[in-house]
C-alpha positions as CSV (number, residue, x, y, z in Angstrom):
1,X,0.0,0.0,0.0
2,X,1.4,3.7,-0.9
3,X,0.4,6.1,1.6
4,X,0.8,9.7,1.1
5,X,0.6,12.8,4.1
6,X,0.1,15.9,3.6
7,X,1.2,17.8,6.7
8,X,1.7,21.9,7.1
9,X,2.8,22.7,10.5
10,X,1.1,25.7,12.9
11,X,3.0,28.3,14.7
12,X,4.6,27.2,17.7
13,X,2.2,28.9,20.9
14,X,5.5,28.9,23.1
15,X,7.4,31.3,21.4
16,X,6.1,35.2,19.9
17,X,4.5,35.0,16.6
18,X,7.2,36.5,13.9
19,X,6.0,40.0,12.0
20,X,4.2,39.2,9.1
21,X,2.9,41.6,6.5
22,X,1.5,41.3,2.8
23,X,3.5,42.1,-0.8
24,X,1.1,42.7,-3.5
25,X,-1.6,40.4,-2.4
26,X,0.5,38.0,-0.8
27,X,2.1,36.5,2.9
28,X,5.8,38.3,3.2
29,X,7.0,36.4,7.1
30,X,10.5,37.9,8.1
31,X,12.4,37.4,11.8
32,X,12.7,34.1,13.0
33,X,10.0,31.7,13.2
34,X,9.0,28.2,14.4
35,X,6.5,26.2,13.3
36,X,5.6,22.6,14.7
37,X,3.2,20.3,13.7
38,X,-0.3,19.7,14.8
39,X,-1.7,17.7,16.7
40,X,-3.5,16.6,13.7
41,X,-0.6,16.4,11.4
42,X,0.9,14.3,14.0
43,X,-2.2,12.5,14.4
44,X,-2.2,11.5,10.5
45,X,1.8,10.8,10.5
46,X,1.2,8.6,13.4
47,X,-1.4,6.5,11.8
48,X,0.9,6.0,8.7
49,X,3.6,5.1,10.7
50,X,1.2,1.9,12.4
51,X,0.3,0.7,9.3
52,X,3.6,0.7,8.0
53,X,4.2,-1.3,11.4
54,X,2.2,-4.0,10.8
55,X,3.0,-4.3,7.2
56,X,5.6,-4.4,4.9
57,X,4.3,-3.2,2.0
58,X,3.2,-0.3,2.9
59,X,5.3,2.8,1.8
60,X,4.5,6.1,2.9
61,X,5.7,9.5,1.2
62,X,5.3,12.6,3.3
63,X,4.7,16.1,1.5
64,X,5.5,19.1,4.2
65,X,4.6,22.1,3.1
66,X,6.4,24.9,3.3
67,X,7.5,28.0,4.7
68,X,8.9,29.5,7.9
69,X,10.8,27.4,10.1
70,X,10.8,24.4,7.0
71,X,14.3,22.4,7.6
72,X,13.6,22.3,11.3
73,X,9.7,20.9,10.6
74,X,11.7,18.5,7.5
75,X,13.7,16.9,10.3
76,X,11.3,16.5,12.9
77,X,9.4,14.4,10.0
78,X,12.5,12.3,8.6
79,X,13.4,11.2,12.0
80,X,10.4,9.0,11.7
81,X,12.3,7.6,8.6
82,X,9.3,8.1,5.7
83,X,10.3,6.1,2.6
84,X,10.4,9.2,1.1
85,X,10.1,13.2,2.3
86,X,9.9,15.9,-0.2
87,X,9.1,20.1,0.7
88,X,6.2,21.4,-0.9
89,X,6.3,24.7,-2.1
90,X,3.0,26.2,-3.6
91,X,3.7,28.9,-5.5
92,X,1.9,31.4,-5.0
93,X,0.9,30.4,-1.3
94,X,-2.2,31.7,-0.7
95,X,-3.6,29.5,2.1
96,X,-6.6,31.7,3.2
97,X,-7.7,30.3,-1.0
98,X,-8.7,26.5,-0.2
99,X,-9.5,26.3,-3.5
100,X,-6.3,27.4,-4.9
101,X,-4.3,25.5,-2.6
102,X,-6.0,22.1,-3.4
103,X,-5.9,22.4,-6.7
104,X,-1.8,23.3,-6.7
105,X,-1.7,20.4,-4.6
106,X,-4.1,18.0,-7.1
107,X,-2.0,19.4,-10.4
108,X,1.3,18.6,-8.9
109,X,-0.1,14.7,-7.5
110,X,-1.4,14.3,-11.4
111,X,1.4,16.0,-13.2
112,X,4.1,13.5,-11.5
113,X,1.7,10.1,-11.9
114,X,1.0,9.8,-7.7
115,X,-1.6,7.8,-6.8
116,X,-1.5,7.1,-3.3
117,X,-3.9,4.0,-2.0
118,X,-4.3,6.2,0.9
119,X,-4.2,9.6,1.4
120,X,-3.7,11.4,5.3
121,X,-4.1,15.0,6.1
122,X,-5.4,16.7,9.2
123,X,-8.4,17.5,9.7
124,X,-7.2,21.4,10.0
125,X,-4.4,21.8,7.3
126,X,-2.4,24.5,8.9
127,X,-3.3,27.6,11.0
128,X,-6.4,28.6,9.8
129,X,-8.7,26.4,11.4
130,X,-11.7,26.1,8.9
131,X,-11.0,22.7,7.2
132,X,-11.8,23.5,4.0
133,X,-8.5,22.3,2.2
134,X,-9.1,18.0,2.6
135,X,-13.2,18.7,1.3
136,X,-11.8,20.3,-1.8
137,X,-8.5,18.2,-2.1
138,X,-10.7,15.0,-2.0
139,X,-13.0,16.5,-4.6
140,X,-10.4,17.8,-7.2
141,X,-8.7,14.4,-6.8
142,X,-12.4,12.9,-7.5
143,X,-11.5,10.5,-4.1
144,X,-14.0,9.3,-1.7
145,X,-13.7,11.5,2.0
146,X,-13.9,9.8,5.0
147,X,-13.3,12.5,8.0
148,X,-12.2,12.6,11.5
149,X,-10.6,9.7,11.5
150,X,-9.0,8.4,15.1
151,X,-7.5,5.0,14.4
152,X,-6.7,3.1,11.8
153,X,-5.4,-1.0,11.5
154,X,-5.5,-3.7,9.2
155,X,-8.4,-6.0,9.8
156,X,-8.0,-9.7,8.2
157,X,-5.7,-8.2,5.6
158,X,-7.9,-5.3,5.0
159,X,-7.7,-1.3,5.8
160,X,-10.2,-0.5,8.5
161,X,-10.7,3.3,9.7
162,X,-12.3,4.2,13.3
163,X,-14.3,7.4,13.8
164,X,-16.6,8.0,17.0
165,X,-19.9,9.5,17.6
166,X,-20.9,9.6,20.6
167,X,-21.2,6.0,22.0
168,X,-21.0,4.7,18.5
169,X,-18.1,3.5,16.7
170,X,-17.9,3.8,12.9
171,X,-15.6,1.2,11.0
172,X,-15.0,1.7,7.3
173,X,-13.2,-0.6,5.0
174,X,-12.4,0.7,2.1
175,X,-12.7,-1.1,-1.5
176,X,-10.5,1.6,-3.6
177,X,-8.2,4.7,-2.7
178,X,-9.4,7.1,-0.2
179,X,-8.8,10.7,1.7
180,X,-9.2,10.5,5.2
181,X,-8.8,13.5,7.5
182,X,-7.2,12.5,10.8
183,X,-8.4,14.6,14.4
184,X,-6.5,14.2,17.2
185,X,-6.8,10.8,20.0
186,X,-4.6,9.4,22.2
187,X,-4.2,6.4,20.1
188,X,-2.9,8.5,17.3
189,X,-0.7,10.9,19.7
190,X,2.8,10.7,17.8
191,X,5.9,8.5,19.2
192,X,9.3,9.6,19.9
193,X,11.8,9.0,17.4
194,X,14.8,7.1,18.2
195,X,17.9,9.3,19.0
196,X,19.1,8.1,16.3
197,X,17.1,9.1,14.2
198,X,17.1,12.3,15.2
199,X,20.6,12.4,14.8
200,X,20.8,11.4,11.3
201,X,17.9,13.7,10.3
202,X,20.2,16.8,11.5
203,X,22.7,15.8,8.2
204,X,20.0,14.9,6.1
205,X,19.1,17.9,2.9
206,X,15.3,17.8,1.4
207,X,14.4,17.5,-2.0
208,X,11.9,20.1,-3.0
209,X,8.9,20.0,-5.1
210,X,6.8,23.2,-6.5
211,X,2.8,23.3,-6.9
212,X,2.9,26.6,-9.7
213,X,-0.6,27.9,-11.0
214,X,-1.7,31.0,-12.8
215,X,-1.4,34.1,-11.6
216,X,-5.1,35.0,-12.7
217,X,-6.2,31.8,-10.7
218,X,-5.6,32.9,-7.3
219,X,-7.7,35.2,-5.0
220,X,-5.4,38.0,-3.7
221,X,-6.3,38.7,0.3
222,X,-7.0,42.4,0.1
223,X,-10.3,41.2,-1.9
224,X,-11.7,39.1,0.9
225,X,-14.7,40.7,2.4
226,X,-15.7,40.6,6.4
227,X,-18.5,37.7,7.0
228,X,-22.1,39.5,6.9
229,X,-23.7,40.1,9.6
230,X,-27.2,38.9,10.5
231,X,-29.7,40.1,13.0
232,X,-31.1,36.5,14.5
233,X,-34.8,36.5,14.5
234,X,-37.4,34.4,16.0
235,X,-37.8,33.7,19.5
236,X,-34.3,33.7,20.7
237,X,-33.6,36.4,23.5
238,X,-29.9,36.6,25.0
239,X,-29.6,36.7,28.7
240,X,-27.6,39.6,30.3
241,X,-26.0,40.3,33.4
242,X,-24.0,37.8,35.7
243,X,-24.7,34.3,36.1
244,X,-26.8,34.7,39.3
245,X,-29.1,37.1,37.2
246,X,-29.3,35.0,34.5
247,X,-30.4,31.9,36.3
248,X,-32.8,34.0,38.1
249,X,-34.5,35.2,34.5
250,X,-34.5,31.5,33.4
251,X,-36.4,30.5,36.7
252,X,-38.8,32.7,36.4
253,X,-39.2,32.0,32.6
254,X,-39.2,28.4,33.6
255,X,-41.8,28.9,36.6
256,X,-44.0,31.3,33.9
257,X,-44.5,28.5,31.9
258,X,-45.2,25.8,34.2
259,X,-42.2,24.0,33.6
260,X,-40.8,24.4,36.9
């Protein structure tokens, strides 16, 4: 099986986020940064990394995207020794543009022949927290979605994929290649790589591969608009005050209506 990860990194909370500013349309970061990965891009890398376990067929190919802070987010990955780790650089990066993005990211997976059996990515693809890149990424790719994934093993030879609702458990086995965004669980929480490892990552250098598209394609941020805002109607009424007075309204509502 060829598994392919798409991971991204978020800014690293312990340190001050680095000055950022735009150049015609576009991110510009200077100073120092650090990025990390996610809990969710560790979450999908972890899952690879257990099937590979159990099987030796299975190959996986990671694609980091990236940016600030890139070697040190490169060797983090390839201490977990992928079969193979490349940098993916979208040009232009525009990752407030799901649209854009996943289609730089489909072009490039078409225009070199990859067709990965199974494709991880977290369920938040870097720092912007509306998960809108996997929907479209599975959709250019014309690949089946199954999201929120927690766990994943082989079952009797065959793929199986765990997500939870509520007290349910929902096992999926797929028949053909498949997207599945990863969320975080402690059964995917990422292992420590061997000292070694780590070591050896510290000498390694990183191929790089750019995702171009046309200029005219992608949606420059200065012509985003605010979100619109709506009055809400019907029968909705906020509660003010502390939470003393509140609970105070919502008894008497309560006791009004004979409900209390």
């Amino acid at each position: 099986m060829n598994i392919l990860v798409l991971l991204a990194g978020v800014a690293d909370n312990r340190y001050p986020l680095h000055d950022i500013g735009l150049d015609n349309g576009r991110i510009a970061e200077s100073g120092q940064s650090r990025r990390i990965l996610s809990p969710f891009d560790e979450g999908a890398l972890e899952l690879a990394l257990k099937l590979r376990d159990q099987r030796d067929d299975c190959r996986i190919e990671v694609l980091v995207l990236g940016g600030s802070n890139e070697d040190n987010l490169l060797r983090a990955v390839a201490a977990f020794k992928p079969d193979r780790l490349r940098c993916l650089q979208l040009q232009p990066y525009c990752p407030w543009d799901a649209r854009l993005s996943s289609g730089q990211i489909a072009q490039l997976l078409a225009d070199e022949g990859l067709q990965p059996d199974l494709l991880l990515i977290g369920r938040e693809f870097g720092d912007l927290d509306e998960g809108g890149l996997p929907v479209m990424l599975a959709a250019r790719l014309h690949l089946p979605l199954f999201a929120l994934v927690q766990y994943a093993e082989w079952q009797d030879g065959q793929l199986s994929l765990l997500r939870e609702r509520a007290t349910s458990q929902q096992w999926h086995r797929p028949r053909a290649a498949l997207l599945a965004t990863v969320t975080n669980d402690r059964r995917n929480k990422l292992r420590h790589p061997l000292m070694k490892n780590v070591m050896m990552a510290r000498k390694m250098s990183f191929e790089t591969v750019v995702a171009h598209s046309e200029a005219s394609s992608w949606l420059p941020l200065g012509r985003l608009l605010p979100a619109r805002e709506v009055q809400r109607g019907g029968n909705c009424r906020m509660l003010e005050g502390d939470v003393t007075s509140q609970a105070m309204v919502l008894l008497a509502y309560l006791q009004g209506e004979g409900q209390a």
